[in-house]
C-alpha positions as CSV (number, residue, x, y, z in Angstrom):
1,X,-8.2,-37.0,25.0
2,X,-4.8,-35.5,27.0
3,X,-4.8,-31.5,27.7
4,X,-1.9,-30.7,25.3
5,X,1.0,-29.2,27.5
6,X,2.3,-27.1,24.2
7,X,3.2,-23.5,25.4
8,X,0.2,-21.1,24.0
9,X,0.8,-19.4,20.3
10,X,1.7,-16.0,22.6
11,X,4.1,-13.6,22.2
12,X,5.3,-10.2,22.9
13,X,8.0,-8.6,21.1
14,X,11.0,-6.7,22.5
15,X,11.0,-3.9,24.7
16,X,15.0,-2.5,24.9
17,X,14.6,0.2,22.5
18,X,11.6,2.8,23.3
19,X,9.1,3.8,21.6
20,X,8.7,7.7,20.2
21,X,6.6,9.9,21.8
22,X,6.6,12.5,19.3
23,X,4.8,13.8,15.9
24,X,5.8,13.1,12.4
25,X,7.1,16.9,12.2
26,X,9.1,16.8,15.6
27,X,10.4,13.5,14.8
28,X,11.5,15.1,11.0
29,X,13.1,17.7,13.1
30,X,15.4,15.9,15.4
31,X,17.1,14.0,12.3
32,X,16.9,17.5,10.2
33,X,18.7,18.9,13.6
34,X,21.4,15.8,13.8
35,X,21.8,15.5,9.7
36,X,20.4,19.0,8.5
37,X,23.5,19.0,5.3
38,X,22.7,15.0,4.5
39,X,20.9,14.1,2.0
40,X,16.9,13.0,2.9
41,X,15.3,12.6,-0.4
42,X,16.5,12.3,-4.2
43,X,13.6,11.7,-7.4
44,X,15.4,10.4,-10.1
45,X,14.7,11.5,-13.5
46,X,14.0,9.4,-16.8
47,X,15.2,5.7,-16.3
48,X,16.5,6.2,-12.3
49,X,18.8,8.3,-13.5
50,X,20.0,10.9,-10.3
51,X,21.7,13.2,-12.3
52,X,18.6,14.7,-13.9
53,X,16.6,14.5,-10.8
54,X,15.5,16.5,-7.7
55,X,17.4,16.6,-4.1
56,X,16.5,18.0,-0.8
57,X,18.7,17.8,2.1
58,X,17.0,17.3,6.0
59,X,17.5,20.9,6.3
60,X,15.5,21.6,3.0
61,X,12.7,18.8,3.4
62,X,12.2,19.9,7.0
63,X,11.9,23.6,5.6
64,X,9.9,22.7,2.6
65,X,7.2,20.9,5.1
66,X,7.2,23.9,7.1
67,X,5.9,25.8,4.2
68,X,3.7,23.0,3.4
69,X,1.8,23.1,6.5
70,X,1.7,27.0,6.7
71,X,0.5,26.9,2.8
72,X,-2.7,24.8,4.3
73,X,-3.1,27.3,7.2
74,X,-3.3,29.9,4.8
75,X,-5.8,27.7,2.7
76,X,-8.1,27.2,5.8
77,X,-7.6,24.3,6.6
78,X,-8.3,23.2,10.6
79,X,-6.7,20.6,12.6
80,X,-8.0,17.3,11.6
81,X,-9.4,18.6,8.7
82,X,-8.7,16.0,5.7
83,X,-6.8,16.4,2.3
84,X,-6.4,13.7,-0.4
85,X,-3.4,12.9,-2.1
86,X,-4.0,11.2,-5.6
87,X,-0.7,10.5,-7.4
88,X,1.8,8.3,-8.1
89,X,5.5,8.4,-6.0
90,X,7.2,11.8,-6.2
91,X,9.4,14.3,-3.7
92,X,5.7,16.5,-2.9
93,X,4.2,13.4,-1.6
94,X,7.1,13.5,1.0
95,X,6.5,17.4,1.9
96,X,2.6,16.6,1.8
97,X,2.9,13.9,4.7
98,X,5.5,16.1,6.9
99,X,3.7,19.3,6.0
100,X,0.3,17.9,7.0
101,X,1.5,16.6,9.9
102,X,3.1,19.0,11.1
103,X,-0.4,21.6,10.7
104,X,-2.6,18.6,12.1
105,X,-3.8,17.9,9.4
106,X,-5.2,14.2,8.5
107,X,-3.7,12.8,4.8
108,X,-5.6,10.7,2.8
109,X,-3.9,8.5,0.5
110,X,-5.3,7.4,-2.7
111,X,-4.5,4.7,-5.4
112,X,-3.2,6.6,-8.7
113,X,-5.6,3.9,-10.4
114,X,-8.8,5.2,-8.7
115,X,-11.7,5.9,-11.3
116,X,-14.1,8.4,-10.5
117,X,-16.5,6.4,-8.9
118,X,-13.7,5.4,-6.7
119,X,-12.3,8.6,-6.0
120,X,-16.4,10.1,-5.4
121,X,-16.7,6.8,-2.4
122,X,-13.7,8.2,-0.5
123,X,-13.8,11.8,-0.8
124,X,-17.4,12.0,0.4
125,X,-17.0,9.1,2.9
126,X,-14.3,11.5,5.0
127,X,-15.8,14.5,4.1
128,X,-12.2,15.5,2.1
129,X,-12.0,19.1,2.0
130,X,-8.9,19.5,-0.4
131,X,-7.4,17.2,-3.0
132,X,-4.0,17.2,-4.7
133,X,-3.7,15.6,-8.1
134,X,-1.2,14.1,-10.5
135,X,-0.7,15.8,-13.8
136,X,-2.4,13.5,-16.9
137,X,-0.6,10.7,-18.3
138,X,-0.6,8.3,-21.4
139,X,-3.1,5.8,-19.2
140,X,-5.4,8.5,-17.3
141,X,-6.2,12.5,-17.3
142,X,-6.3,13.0,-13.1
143,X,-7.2,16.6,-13.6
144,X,-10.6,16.2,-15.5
145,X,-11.1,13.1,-13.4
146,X,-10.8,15.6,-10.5
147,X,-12.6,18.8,-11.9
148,X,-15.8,16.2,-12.6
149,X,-15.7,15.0,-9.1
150,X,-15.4,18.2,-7.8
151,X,-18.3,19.2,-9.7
152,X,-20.6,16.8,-9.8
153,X,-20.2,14.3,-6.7
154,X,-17.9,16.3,-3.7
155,X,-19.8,19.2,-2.2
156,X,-17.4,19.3,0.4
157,X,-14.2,19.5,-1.8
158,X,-13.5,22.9,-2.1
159,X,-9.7,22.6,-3.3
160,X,-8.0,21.1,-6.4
161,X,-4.2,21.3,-6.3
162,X,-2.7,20.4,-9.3
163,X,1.3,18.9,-9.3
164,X,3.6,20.0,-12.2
165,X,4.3,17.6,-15.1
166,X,8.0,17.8,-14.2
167,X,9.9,21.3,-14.7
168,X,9.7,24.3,-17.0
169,X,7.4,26.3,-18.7
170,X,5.3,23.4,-19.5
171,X,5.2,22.0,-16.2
172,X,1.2,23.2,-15.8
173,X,-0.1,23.2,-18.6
174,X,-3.0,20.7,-17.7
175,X,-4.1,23.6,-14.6
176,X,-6.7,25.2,-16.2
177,X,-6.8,29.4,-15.1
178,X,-9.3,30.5,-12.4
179,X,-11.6,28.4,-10.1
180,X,-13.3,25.4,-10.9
181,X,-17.8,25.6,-10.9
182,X,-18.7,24.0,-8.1
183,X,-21.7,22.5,-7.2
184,X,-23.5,25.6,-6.4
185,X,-22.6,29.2,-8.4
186,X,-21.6,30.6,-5.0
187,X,-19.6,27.9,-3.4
188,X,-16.9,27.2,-6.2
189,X,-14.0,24.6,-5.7
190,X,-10.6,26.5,-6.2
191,X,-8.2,24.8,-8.5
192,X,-4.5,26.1,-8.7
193,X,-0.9,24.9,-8.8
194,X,1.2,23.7,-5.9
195,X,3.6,26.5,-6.6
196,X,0.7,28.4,-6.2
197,X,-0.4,26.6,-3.2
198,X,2.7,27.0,-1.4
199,X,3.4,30.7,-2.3
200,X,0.4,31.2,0.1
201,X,2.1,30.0,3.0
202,X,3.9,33.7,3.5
203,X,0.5,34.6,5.1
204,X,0.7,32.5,8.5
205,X,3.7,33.8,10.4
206,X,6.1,30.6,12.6
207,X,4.2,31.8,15.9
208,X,0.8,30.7,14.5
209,X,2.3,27.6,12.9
210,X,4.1,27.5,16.7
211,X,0.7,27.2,18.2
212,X,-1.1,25.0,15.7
213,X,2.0,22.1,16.2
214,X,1.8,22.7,19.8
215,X,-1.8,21.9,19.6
216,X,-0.6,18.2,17.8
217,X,0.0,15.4,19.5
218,X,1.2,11.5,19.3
219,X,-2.1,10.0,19.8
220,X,-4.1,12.5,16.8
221,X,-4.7,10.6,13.9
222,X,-2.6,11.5,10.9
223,X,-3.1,9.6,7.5
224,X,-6.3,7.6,6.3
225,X,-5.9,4.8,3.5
226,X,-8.4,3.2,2.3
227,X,-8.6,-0.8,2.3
228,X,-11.2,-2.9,0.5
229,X,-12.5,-5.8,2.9
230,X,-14.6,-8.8,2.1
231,X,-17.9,-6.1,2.8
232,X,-16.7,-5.1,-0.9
233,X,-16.4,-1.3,0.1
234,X,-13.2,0.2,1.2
235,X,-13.1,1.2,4.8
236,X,-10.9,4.1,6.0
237,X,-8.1,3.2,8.2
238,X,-7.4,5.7,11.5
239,X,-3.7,6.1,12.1
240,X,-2.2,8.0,14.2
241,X,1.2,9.6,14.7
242,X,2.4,7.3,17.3
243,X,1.0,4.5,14.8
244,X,3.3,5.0,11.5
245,X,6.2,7.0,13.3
246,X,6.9,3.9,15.6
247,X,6.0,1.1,13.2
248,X,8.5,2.6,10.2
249,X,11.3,3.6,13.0
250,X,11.5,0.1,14.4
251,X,11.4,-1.2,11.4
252,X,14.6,0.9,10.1
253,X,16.1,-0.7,13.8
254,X,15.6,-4.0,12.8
255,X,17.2,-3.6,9.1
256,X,20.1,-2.3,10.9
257,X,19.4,1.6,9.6
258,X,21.9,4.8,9.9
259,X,22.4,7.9,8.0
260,X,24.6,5.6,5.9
261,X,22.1,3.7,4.2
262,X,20.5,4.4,1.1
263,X,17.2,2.8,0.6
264,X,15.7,2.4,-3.2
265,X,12.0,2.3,-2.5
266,X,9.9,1.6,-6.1
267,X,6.5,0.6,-4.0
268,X,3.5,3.1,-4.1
269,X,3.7,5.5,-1.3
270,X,0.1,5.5,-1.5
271,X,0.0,1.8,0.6
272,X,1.8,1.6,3.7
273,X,4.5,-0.1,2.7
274,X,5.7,2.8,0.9
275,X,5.1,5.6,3.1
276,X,5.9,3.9,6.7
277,X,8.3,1.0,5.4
278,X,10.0,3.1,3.1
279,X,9.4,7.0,4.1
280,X,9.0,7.0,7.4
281,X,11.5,4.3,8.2
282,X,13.9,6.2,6.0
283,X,13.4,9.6,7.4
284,X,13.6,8.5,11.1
285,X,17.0,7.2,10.9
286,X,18.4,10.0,8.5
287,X,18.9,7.5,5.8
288,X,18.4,8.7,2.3
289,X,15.1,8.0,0.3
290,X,15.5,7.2,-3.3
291,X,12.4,7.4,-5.7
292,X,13.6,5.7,-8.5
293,X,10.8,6.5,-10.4
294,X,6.8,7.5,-10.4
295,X,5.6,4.2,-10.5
296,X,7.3,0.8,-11.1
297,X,9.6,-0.1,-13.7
298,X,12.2,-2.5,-13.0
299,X,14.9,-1.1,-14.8
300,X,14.8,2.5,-13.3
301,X,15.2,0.4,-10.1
302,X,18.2,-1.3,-10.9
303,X,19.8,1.9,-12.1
304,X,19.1,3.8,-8.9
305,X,20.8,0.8,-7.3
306,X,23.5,1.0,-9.0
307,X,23.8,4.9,-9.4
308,X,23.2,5.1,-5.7
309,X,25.3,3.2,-4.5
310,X,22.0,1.8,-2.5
311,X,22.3,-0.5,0.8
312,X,18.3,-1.6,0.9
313,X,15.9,-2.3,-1.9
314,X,12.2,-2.9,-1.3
315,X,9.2,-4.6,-3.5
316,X,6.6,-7.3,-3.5
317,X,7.4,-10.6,-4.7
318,X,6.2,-9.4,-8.3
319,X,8.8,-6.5,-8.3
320,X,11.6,-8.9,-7.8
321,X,10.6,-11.0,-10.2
322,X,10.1,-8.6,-12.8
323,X,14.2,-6.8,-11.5
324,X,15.9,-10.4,-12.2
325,X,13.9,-11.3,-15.2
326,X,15.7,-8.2,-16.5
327,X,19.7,-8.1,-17.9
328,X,20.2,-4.8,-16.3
329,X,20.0,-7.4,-13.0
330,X,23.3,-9.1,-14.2
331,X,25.0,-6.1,-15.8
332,X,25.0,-3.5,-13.5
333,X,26.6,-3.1,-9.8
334,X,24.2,-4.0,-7.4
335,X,26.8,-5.0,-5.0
336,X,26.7,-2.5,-2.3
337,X,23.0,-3.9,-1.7
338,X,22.6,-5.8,1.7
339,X,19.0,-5.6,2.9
340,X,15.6,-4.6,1.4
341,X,12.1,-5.6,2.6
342,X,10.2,-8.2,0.7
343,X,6.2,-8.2,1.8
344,X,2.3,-8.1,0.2
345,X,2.4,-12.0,-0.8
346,X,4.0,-14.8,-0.1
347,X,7.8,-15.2,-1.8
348,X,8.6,-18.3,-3.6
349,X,11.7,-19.8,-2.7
350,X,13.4,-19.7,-5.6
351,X,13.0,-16.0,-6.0
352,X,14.1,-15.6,-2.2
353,X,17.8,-17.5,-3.4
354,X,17.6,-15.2,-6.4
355,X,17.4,-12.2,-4.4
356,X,19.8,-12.9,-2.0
357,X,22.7,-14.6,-4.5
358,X,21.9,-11.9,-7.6
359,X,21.2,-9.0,-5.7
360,X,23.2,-9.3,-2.7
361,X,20.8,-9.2,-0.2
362,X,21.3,-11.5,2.6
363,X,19.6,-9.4,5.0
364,X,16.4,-8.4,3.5
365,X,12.8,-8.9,5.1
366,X,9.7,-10.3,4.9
367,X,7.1,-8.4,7.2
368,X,3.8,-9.6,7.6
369,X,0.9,-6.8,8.7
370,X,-2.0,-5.2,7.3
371,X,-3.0,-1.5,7.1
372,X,-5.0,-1.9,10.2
373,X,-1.9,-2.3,12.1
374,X,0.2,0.4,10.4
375,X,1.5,-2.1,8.9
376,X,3.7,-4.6,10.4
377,X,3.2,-6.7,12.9
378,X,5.9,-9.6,12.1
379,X,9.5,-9.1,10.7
380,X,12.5,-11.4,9.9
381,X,15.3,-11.1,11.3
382,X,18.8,-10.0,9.9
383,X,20.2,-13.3,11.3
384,X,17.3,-15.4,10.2
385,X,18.0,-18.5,8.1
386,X,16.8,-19.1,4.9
387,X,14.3,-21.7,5.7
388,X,12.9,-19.1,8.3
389,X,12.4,-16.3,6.0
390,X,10.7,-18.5,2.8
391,X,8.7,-20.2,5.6
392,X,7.5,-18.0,7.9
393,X,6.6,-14.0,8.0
394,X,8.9,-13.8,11.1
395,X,8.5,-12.7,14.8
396,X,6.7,-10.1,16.5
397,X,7.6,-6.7,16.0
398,X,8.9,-4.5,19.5
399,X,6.3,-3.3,22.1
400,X,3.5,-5.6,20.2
401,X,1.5,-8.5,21.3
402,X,0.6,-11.7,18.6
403,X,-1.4,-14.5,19.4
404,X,-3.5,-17.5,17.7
405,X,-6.6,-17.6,18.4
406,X,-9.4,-20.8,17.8
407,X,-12.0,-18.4,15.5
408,X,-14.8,-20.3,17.1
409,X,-13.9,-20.0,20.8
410,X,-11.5,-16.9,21.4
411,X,-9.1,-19.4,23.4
412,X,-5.4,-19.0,22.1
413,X,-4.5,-22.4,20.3
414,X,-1.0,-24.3,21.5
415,X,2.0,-23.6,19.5
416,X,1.4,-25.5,15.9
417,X,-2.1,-25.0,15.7
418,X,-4.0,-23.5,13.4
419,X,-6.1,-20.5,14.3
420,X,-7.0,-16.6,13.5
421,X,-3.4,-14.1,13.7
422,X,-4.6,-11.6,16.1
423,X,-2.1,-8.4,16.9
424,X,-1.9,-5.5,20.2
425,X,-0.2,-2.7,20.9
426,X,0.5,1.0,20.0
427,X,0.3,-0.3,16.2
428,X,-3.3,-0.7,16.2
429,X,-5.3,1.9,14.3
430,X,-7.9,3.9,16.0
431,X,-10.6,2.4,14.2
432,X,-12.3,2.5,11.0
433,X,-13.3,6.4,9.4
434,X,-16.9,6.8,10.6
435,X,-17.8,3.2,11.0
436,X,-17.7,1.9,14.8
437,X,-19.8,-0.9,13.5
438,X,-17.4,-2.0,11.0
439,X,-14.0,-1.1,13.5
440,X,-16.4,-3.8,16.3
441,X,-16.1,-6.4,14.2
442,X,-12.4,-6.3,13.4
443,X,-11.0,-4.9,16.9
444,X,-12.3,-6.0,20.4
445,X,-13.2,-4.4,23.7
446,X,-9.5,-5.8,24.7
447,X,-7.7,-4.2,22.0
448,X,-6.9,-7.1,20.0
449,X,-7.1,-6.8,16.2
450,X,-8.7,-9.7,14.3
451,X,-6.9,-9.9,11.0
452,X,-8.8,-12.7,9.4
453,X,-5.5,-14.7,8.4
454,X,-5.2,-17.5,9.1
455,X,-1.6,-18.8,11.0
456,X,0.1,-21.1,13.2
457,X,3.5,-20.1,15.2
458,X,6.8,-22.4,15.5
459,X,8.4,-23.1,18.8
460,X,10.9,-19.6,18.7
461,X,7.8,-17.5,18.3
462,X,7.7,-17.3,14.2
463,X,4.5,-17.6,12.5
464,X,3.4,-19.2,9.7
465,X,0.5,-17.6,7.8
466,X,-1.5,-20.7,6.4
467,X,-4.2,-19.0,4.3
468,X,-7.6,-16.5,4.8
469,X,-10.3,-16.6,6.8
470,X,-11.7,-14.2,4.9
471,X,-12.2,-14.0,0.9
472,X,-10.1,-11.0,0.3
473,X,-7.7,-11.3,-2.6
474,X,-3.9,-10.2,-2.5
475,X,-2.6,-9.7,-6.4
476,X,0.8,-8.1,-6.0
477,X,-0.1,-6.7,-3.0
478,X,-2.9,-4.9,-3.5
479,X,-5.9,-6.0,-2.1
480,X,-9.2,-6.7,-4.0
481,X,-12.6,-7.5,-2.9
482,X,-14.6,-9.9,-4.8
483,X,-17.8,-8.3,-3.8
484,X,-16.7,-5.0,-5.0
485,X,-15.7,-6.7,-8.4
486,X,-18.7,-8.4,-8.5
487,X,-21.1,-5.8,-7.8
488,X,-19.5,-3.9,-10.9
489,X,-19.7,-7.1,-13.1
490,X,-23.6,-7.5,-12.3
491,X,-24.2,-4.4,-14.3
492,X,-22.9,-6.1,-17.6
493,X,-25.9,-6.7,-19.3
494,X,-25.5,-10.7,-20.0
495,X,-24.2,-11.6,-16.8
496,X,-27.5,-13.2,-14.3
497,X,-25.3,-13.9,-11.8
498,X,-21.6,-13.7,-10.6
499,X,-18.7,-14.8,-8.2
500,X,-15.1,-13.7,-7.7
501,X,-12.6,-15.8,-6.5
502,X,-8.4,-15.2,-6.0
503,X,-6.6,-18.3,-7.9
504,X,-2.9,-19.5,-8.0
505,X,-0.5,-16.9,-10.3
506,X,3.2,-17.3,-10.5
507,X,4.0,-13.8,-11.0
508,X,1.2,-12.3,-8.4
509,X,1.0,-14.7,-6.1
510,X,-3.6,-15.1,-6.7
511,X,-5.2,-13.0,-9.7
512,X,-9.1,-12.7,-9.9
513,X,-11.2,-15.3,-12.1
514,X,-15.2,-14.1,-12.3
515,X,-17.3,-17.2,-12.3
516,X,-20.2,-15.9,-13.9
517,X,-24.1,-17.4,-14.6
518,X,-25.3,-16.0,-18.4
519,X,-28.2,-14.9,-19.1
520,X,-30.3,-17.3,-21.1
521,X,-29.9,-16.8,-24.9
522,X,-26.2,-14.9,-25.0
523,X,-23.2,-15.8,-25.9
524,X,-20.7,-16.6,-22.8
525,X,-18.9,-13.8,-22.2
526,X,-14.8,-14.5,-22.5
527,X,-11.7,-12.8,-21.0
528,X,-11.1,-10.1,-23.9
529,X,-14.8,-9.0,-23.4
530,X,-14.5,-8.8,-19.9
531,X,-11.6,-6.3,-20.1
532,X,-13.3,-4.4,-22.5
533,X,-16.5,-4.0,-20.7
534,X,-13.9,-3.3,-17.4
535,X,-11.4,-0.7,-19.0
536,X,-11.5,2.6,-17.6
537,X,-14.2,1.8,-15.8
538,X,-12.4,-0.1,-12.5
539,X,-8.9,-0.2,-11.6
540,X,-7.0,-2.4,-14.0
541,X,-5.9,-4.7,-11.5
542,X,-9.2,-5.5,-10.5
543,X,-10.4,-6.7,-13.6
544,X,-10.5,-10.4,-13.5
545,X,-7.8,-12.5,-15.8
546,X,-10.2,-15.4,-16.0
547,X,-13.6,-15.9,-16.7
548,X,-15.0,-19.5,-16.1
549,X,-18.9,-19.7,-17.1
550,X,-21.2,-21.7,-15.3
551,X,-24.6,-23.4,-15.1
552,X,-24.9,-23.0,-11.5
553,X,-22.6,-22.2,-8.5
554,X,-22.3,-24.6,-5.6
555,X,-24.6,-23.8,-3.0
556,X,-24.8,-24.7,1.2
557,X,-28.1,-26.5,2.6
558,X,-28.5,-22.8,4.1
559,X,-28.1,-21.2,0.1
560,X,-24.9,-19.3,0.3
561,X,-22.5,-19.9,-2.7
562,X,-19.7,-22.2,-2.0
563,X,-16.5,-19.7,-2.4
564,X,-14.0,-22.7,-1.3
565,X,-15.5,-25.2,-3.8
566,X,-14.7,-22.5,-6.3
567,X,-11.4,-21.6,-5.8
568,X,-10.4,-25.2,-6.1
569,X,-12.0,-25.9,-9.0
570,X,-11.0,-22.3,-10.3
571,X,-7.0,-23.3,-9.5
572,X,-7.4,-26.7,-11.1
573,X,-8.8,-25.1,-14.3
574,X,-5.8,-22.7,-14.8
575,X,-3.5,-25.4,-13.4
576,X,-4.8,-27.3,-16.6
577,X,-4.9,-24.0,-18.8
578,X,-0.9,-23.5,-17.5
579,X,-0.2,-27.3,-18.4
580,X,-2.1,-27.3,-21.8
581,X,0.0,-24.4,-23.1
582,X,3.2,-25.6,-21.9
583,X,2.6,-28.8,-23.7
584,X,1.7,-26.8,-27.2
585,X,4.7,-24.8,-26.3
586,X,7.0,-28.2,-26.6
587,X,5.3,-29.9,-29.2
588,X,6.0,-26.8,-31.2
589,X,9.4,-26.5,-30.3
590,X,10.0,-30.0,-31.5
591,X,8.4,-29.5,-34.6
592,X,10.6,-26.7,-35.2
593,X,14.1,-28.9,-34.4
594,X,12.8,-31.5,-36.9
């Protein structure tokens, strides 16, 4: 066998453009100094509609942050103390990252879909000491999910911040008066409003708040979010200022962003493509952020297109999908569109021509990264050909370092190769929230992040992500493990046994199917009573949309369960389920014509 003379799957990205060495706060400064009159933020109201939203200008958001980060002086908080935000996308989530920032403060983000056993995990894991919440919607109450947690599972929380439900004299109505019993009589949780939160910033003069920023640096973490990981409990990602300031501002370099641009950004700020894609990207080029509304709907994005004026629109491949499936996609204005940042799953090709004919876009994105790596670590170019960006998740981003590694050996694998996607550079989190045991496995004594992907890269440096190493499961772009699924579905009281695999899905690119083992004498469970037994009680989109029962799962000569055997068999069975219905679909079409 010849030595292969194939240049090594190696590359580092551009260096022309520096990286920031500054804070999220100082950074929001500098644009709030060059743009303080433009507008930095805008919530829509009902249906994207900007005329019945909110505004703030650089000047105001830069203000409103400094109030933010007084208000948590004034609360007690300490540098690198931690506070939870649990809500969907509005304009406080903004002032809440700046404002933290800017008092050293570490933000936690957290899914809106979080149960209580969910939210319990993370706030004792970091030892959160304040939480703001959401005000109760048609799906969930936040508040009473908050007060029990506070109650019965946090001893550390000792703050409930409550958002209004929009403006007026109802806008708190779900804050109940007075503190909140904590787990001991004499060491109560306080619960108030944010109005009332921030009114308690007038106590901490600009010379303390002078000192405390002073006292913040690059390098000092800023944010945790939690991601689930094939161990089946979420792990809390370390990232630091110099981590999500660069990653979003080079990514606004590469989209080609000024204080012209108008970016329409309907992903949850709670992952980071919303907050460092879309925020922080945003901010750092004094572009103007647009929350078209507090959680997805794809026709309050297409009117904050189109009332906008927007130049960039962002989403998952499911988001796009759902915007063109719509009329609104064909009958309003969408033309001043050019860019936009696809990412969280791999984008059929026929959705990529949609997006770029329909909506304009023939410069948007796909990035490829994970939350380890705040987020991206490959990005299309604006240039890039078609091919290029349905094929590949692009090159490497500036000042990092890619490379394809052999899993078994370490050695990097020549150009074509398969191997594992490995990523360096000032992108890499610090580690993993009070788990060096868990950040070792995942990030080497050389700096190198493991992502578990695995990739190959072309000839000009793109890469090619050609499945997982590891089991995790990417519906829409969230991430799911099985093993946390599974552990819950073991407590249904006919299920022996149980495995949960991702499986093809047009619209989310893999969706969960529990193959499950029945315990003997019950009925086999189906999908409807799996959903029953799972609502309210997970996140919806970890509740499995098929249910395959079995005899016995495939097992190794060493006795672990074949995953791999049942995926395949899993994606053969819906492939059959898909094929089945399309044919009943036909015949009853025909039946109908004659």
């Amino acid at each position: 066998m010849t030595e292969s003379t194939a240049p090594e799957s190696f590359t580092q990205g551009p260096t022309d453009v520096e990286l920031l060495e500054q804070t999220l706060a100082q950074n929001l400064d500098d644009t709030a100094r060059r743009f303080a009159d433009r507008a930095a933020l805008l919530e829509c109201g009902p249906d994207g509609d900007p005329a019945t939203g909110r505004t703030w200008t650089y000047g105001q958001l830069r203000e409103e942050s400094v109030t933010v980060a007084k208000a948590l002086m004034a609360a007690g908080y300490e540098a690198g103390d931690r506070i939870g935000m649990w809500s969907p996308n509005v304009a406080e989530w903004v002032s809440l990252l700046y404002g933290a920032a800017r008092a050293g403060v570490i933000l936690v983000n957290l899914n809106p879909a979080y149960r209580a056993h969910e939210l319990t995990y993370v706030v004792e894991q970091c030892d959160m000491r304040g939480l703001v919440v959401a005000c109760a919607d048609a799906r969930m109450d936040p508040p009473a999910t908050a007060r029990a947690v506070a109650r019965e599972s946090a001893p550390h929380l000792r703050q409930l911040i409550m958002l209004p439900a929009g403006s007026g004299e109802d806008a708190y109505a779900h804050v109940q008066a007075g503190d909140v019993a904590g787990r001991h009589a004499a060491d109560p949780v306080a619960e108030g409003t944010w109005a009332d939160f921030l009114a308690e910033a007038a106590r901490v003069s600009d010379e303390d708040l002078a000192v405390r920023e002073a006292a913040t640096g690059p390098a000092d973490p800023v944010n945790l979010q939690y991601t689930s990981g094939t161990t089946g409990f979420p792990k809390g990602v370390t990232l630091t200022h110099r981590n999500v300031l660069n990653n979003g501002f080079h990514i606004g370099e590469l989209l080609g962003y000024t204080e012209e641009d108008t970016v329409v950004i309907p992903v949850p700020f709670f992952h980071c493509f919303g907050m460092v894609i879309g925020v922080i990207a945003t901010v750092s080029h004094g572009s103007l952020a647009v929350i078209p509304a507090r959680s997805f709907e794809p026709v309050s994005a297409l009117r904050a297109v189109a009332a906008t004026g927007a130049t960039s629109l962002y989403g998952v491949p499911a988001m796009f999908i759902a915007m063109l499936a719509r009329p609104e996609a064909d009958a309003l204005d969408l033309s001043t569109l050019r860019t936009g940042v696809m990412a969280g799953s791999t984008c059929p090709v026929e959705v990529m021509k949609k997006v770029i004919d329909r909506f304009h876009m023939s410069e948007v994105a796909i990035c490829y990264g994970m939350t380890e790596t705040a987020p991206v670590s490959t990005m299309t170019r604006r240039d890039d050909s078609l091919e290029v960006r349905t094929q590949t998740v692009g090159r490497t981003m500036p000042h990092v370092e890619t490379k394809i590694v052999d899993p078994a050996t370490g050695d990097v694998v020549p150009r074509g190769a398969t191997g594992e996607l490995c990523t360096r550079g000032y992108s890499v989190m610090l580690g993993y929230w009070d788990a060096p045991e868990k950040t070792a496995e995942v990030l080497d004594a050389d700096g190198w992040m493991h992502s578990g992907d695995l990739a190959s890269m072309d000839e000009d440096g793109s890469v090619r992500i050609e499945g997982r190493i590891k089991d995790l499961v990417i519906r829409g772009g969230e991430n799911i493990s099985p093993r946390e699924v599974e552990e819950f579905l073991y407590t249904h009281p006919d299920i022996q046994d149980v495995q949960v695999v991702g499986v093809p899905d047009e619209k989310y690119g893999e969706q969960l199917m529990a193959c499950v083992i029945m315990k003997d004498g019950v009925e086999p469970l189906t999908v409807d009573a799996v959903r029953e037994f799972a609502a309210g009680r997970i996140a919806h989109f970890k509740i499995p949309a098929h249910v395959r029962v079995l005899d016995a799962f495939p097992m190794t000569v060493s006795g672990k369960v074949r995953k791999v055997e049942l995926r395949e068999e899993g994606a053969k069975v819906v492939q059959a389920q898909a094929q089945a219905q399309a044919q009943a679909q036909a015949q009853a079409q025909a039946q109908s014509v004659g």
